[in-house]
N, CA, C and O of each residue as an XYZ file, in Angstrom:
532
protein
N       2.798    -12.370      0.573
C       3.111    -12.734     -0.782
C       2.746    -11.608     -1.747
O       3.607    -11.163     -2.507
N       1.377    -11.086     -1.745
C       1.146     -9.807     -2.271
C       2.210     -9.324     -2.243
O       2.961     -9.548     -3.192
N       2.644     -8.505     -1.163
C       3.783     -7.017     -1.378
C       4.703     -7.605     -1.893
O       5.230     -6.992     -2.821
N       5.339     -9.106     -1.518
C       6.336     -9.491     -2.620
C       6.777     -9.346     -3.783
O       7.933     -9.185     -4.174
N       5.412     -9.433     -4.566
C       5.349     -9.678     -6.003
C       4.832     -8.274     -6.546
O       4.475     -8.297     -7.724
N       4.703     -6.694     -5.685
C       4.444     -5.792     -6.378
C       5.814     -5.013     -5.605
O       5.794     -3.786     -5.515
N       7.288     -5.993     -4.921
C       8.005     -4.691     -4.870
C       8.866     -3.979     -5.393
O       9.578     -3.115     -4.882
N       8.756     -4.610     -7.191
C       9.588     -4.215     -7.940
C       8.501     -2.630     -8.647
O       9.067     -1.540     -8.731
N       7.266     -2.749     -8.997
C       6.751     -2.191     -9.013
C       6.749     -0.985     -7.679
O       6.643      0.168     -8.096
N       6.809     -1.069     -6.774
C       7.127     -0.076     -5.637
C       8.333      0.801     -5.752
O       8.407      2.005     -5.508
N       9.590     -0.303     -6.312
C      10.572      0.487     -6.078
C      10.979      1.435     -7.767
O      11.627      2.457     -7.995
N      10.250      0.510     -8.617
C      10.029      1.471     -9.752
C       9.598      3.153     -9.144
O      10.426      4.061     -9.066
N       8.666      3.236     -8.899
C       7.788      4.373     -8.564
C       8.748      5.553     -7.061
O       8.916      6.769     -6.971
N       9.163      4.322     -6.115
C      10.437      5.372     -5.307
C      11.371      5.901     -6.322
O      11.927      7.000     -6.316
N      11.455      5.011     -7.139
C      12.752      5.342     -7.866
C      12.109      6.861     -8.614
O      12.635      7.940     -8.343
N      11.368      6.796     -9.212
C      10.522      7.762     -9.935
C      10.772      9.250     -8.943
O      11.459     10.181     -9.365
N      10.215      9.265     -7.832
C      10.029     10.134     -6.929
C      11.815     10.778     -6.431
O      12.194     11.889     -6.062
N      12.501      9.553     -6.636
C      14.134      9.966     -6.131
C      14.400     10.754     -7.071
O      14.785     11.822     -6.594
N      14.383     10.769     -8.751
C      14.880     11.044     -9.659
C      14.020     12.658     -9.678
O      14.571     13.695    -10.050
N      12.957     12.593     -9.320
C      12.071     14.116     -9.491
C      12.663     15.382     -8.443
O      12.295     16.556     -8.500
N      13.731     14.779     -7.428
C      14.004     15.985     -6.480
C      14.697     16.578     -6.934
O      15.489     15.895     -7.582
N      14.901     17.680     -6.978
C      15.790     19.035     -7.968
C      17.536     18.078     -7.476
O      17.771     17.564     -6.383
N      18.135     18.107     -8.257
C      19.625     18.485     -7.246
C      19.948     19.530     -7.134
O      21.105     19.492     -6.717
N      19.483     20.979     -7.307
C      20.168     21.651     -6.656
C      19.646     21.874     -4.931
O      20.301     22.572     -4.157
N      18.367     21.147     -4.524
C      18.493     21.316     -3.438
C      19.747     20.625     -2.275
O      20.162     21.042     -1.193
N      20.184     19.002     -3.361
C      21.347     18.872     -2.436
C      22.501     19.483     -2.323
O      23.485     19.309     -1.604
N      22.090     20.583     -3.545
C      23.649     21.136     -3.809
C      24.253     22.108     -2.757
O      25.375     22.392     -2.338
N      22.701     22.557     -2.487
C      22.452     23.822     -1.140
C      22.558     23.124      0.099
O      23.077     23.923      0.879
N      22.348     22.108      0.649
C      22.306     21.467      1.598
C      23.910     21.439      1.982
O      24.281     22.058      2.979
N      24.892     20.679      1.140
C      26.236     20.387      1.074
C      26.320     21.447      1.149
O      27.379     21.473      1.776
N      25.952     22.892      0.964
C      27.048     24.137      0.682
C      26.653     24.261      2.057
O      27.450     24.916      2.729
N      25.688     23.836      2.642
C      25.886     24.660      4.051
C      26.068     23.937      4.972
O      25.813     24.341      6.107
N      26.585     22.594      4.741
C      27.587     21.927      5.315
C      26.673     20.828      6.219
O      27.158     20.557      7.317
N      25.502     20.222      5.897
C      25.024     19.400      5.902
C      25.343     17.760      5.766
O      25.597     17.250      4.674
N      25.307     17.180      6.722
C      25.694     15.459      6.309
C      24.788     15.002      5.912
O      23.748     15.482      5.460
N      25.265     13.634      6.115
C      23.780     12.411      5.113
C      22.758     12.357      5.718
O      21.751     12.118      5.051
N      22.640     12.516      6.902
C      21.608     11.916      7.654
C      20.787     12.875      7.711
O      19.672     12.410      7.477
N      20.693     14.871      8.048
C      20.340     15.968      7.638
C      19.904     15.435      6.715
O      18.757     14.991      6.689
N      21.171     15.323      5.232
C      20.463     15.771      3.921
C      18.986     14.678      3.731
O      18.075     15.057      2.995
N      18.904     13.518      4.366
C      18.145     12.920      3.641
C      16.425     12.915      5.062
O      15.283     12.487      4.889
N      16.907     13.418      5.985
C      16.485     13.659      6.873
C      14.890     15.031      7.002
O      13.785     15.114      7.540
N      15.756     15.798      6.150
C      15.236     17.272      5.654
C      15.190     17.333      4.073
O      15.136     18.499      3.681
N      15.195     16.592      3.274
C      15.076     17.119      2.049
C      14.695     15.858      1.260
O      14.318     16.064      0.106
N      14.729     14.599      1.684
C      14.265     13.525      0.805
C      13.438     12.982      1.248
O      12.585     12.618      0.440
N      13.194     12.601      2.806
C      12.258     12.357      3.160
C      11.181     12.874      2.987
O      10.210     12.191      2.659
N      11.088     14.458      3.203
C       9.583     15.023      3.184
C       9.674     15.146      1.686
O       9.142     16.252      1.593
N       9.896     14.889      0.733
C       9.303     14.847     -0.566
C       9.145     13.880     -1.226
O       8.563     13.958     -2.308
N       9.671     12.602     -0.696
C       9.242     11.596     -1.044
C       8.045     11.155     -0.274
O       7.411     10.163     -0.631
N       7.701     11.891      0.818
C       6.278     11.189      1.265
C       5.112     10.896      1.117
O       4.498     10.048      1.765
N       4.429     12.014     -0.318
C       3.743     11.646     -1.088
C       3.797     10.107     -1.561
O       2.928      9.365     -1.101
N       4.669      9.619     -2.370
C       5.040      8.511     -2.835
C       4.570      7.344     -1.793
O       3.747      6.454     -2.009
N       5.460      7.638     -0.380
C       5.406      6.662      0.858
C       3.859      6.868      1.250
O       3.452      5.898      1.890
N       2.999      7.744      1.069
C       2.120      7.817      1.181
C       1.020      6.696      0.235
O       0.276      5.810      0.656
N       1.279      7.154     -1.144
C       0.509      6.273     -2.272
C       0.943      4.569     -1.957
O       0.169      3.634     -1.751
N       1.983      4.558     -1.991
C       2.857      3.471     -1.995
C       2.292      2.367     -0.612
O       2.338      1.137     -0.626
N       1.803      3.206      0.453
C       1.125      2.331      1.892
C      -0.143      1.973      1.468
O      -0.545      0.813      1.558
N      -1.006      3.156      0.873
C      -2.473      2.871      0.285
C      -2.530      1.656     -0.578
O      -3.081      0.619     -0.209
N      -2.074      1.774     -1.484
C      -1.728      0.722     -2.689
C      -1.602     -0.555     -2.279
O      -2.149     -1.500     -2.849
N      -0.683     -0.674     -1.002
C      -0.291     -1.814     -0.339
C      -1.240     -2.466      0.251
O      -1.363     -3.667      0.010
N      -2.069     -1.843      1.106
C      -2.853     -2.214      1.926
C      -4.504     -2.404      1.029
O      -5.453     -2.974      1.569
N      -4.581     -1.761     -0.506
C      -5.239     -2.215     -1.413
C      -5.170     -3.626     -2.084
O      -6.120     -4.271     -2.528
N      -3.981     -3.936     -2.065
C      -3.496     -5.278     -2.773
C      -3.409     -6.195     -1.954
O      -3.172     -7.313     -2.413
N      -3.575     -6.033     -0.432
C      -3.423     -7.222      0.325
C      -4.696     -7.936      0.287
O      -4.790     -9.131      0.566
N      -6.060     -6.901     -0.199
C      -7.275     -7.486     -0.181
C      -7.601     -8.506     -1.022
O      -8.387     -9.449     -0.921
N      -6.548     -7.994     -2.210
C      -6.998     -8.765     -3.420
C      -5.734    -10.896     -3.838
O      -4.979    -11.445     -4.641
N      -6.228    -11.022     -2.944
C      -5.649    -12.546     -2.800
C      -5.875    -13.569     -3.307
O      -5.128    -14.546     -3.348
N      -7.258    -13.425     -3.883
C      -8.306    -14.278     -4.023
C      -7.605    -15.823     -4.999
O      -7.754    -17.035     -4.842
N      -6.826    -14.979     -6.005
C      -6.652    -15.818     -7.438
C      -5.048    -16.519     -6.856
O      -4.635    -17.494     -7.485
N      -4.216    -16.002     -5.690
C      -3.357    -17.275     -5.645
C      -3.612    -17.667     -4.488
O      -2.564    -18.108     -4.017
N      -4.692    -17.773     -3.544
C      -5.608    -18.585     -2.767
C      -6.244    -19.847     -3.453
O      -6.312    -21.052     -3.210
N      -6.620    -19.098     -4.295
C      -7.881    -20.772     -5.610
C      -6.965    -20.893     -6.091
O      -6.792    -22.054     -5.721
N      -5.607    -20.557     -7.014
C      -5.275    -21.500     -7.746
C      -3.956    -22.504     -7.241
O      -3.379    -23.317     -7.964
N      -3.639    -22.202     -5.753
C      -2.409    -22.692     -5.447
C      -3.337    -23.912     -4.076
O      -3.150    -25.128     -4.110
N      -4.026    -23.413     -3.290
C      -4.724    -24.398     -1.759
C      -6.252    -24.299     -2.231
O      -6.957    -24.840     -1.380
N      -6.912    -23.852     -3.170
C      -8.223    -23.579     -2.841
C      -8.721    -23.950     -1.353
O      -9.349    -24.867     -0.824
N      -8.102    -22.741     -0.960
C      -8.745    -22.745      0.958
C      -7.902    -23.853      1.826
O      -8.238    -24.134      2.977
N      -6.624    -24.540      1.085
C      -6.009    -24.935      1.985
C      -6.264    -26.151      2.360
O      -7.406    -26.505      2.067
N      -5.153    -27.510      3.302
C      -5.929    -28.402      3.756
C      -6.389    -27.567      5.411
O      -5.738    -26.895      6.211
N      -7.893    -28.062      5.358
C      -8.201    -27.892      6.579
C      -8.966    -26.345      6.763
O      -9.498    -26.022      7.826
N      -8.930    -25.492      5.604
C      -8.946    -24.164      5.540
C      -8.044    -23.369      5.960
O      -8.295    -22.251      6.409
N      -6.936    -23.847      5.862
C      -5.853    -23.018      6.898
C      -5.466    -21.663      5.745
O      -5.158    -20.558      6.193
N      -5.533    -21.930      4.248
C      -5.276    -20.452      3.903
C      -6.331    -20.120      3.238
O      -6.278    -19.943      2.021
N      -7.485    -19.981      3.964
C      -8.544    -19.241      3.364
C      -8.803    -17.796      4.075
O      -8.789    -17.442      5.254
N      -9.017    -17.192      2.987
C      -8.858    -15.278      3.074
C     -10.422    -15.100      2.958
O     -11.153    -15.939      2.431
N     -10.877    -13.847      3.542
C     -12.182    -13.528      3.446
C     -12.299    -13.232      1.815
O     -13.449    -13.491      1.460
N     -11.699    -12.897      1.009
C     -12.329    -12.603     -0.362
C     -12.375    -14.596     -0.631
O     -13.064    -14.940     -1.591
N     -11.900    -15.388     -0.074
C     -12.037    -16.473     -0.766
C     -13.653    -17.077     -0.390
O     -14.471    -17.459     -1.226
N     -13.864    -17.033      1.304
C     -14.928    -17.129      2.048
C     -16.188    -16.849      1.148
O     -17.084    -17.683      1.024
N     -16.202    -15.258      0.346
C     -16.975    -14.550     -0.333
C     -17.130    -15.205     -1.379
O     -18.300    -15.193     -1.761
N     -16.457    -15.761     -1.992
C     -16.534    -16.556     -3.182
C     -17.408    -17.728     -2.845
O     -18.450    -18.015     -3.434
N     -16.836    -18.423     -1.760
C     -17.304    -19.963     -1.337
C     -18.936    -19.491     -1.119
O     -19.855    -20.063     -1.706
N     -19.123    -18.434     -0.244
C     -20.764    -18.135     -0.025
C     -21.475    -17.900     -1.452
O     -22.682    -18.122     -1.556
N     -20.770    -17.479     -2.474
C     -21.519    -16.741     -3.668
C     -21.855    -17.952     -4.652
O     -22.982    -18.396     -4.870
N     -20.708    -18.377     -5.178
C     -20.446    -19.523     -6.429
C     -20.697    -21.154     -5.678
O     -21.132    -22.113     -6.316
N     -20.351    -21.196     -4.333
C     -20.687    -22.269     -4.146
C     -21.720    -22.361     -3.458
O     -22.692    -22.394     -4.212
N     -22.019    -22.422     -2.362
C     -23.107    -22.451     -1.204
C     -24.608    -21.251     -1.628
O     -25.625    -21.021     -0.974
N     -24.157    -20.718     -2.946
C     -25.421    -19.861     -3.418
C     -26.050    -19.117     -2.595
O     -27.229    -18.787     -2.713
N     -25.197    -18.759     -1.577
C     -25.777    -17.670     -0.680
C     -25.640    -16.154     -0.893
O     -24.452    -15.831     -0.873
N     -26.230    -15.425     -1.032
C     -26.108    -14.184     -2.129
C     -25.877    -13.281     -1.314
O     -25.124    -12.340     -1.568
N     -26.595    -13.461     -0.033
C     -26.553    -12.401      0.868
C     -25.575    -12.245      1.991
O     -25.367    -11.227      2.652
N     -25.048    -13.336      2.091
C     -24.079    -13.297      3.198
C     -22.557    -12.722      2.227
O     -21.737    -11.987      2.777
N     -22.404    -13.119      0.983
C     -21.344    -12.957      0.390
C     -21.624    -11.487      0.129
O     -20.617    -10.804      0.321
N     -22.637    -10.833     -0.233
C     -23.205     -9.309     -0.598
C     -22.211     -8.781      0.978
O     -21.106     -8.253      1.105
N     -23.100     -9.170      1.824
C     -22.413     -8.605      3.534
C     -20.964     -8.727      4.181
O     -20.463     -7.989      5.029
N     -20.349     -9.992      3.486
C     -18.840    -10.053      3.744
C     -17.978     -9.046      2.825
O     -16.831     -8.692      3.099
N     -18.693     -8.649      1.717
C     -17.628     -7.697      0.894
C     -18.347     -6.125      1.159
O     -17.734     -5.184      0.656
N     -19.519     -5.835      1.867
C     -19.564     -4.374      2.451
C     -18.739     -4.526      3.525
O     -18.098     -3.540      3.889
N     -18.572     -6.020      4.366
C     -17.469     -5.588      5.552
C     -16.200     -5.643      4.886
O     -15.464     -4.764      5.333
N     -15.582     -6.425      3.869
C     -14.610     -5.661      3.671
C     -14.227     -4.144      2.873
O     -13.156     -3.575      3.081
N     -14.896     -3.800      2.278
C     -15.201     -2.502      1.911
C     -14.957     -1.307      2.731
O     -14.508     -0.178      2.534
N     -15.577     -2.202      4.055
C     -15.455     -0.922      5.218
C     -14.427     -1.034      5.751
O     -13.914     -0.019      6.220
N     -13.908     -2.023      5.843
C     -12.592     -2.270      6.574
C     -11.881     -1.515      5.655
O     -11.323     -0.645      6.323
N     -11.656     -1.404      4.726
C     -10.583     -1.118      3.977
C     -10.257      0.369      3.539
O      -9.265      1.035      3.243
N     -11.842      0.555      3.676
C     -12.171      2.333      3.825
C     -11.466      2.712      5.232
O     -10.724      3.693      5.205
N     -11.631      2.013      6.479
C     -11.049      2.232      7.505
C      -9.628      2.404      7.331
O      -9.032      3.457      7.554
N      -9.300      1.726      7.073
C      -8.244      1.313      6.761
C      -6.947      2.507      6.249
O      -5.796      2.770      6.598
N      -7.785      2.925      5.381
C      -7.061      3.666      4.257
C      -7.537      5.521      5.100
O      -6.863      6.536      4.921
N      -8.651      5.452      5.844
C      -8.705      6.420      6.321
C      -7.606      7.032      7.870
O      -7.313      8.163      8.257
N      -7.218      5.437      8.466
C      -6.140      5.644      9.211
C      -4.451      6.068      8.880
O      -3.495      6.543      9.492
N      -4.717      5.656      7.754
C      -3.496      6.034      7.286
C      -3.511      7.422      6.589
O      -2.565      8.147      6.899
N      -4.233      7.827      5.880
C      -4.634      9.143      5.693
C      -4.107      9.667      6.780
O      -3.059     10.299      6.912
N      -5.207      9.247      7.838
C      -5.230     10.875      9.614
C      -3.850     10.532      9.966
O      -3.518     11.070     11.022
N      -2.955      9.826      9.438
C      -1.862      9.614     10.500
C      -0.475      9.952      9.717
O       0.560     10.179     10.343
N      -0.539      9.965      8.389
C       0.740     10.483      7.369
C      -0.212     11.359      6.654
O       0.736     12.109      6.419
N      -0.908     11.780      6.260
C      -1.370     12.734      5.039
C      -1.314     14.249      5.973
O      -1.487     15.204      5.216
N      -1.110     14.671      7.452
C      -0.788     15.688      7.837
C       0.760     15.829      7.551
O       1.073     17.014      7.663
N       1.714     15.118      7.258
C       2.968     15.865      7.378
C       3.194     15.554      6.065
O       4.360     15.185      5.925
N       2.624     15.548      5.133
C       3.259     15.565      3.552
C       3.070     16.341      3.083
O       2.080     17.036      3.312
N       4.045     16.614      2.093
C       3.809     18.440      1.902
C       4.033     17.700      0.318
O       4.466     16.624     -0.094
N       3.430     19.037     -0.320
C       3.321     18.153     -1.800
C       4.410     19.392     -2.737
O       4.328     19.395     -3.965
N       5.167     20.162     -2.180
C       5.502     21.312     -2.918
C       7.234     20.926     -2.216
O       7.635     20.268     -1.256
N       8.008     21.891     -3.496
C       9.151     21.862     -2.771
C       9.392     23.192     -2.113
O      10.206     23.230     -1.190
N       8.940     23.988     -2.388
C       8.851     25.584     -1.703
C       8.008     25.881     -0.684
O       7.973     27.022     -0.224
C-alpha cells in the first residue's frame, strides 16, 4: 500500500530525470544508426540510475513507515493479522509501558533498515555513473 500511494510521486521524479538527458545524445545515437532497445539500453538506462537508485532507497524507507494506516484503518487487525513491527513498538511503548523492549524493537529496525539500504547500495551503487561524459 505504501509504494502505491507514493507512485505518483516516483514517477514525478523519473519523469524529472527523463527530461534532464541532453537530446543530443539521442540525436548521436540515431545518427549512428542505433534502435530502441540500444538507445535506451546505453544511454537512458545508465543515467537514469541514479534516480532508480534514490527511488529503491526511498522505497524501502517508506515501507517502514506504516504505522498511521495500520492504527487508523485495523489497529493491529482482527486477530493481529495486520500488525507491523512499528505498530508492535507502539503497543510495547504507549500501551503495555514497556520502554525497553519498544527502545530494542526500533534499534532492530534501524538495523534492519541500515542493512537494508546497505545491500542495495553494494549491489546498484557500483554501476551508476553520475556524469554523462
Amino acid at each position: 500500500m505504501t509504494i502505491w500511494k507514493n507512485v505518483g510521486y516516483y514517477m514525478l521524479i523519473y519523469l524529472a530525470g527523463l527530461q534532464n538527458i541532453p537530446t543530443n545524445l539521442y540525436e548521436a545515437v540515431k545518427i549512428e544508426g542505433a534502435g530502441w532497445f540500444k538507445t535506451h539500453y546505453y544511454i537512458t538506462f545508465p543515467l537514469v540510475g541514479p534516480i532508480t537508485l534514490f527511488i529503491f532507497v526511498i522505497s524501502i524507507i517508506q515501507s517502514f513507515k506504516v504505522f498511521t494506516s495500520v492504527y487508523l484503518m485495523t489497529e493491529g487487525g482482527p486477530g493481529y493479522s495486520s500488525n507491523v513491527l512499528i505498530y508492535y513498538t507502539y503497543e510495547y511503548a504507549f500501551k503495555f509501558w514497556q520502554i525497553g523492549k519498544a527502545a530494542a524493537l526500533t534499534s532492530i529496525m534501524i538495523l534492519t533498515l541500515l542493512f537494508l539500504v546497505s545491500i542495495v547500495f553494494g549491489l546498484f551503487g557500483k554501476r551508476i555513473t553520475y556524469s554523462v561524459m
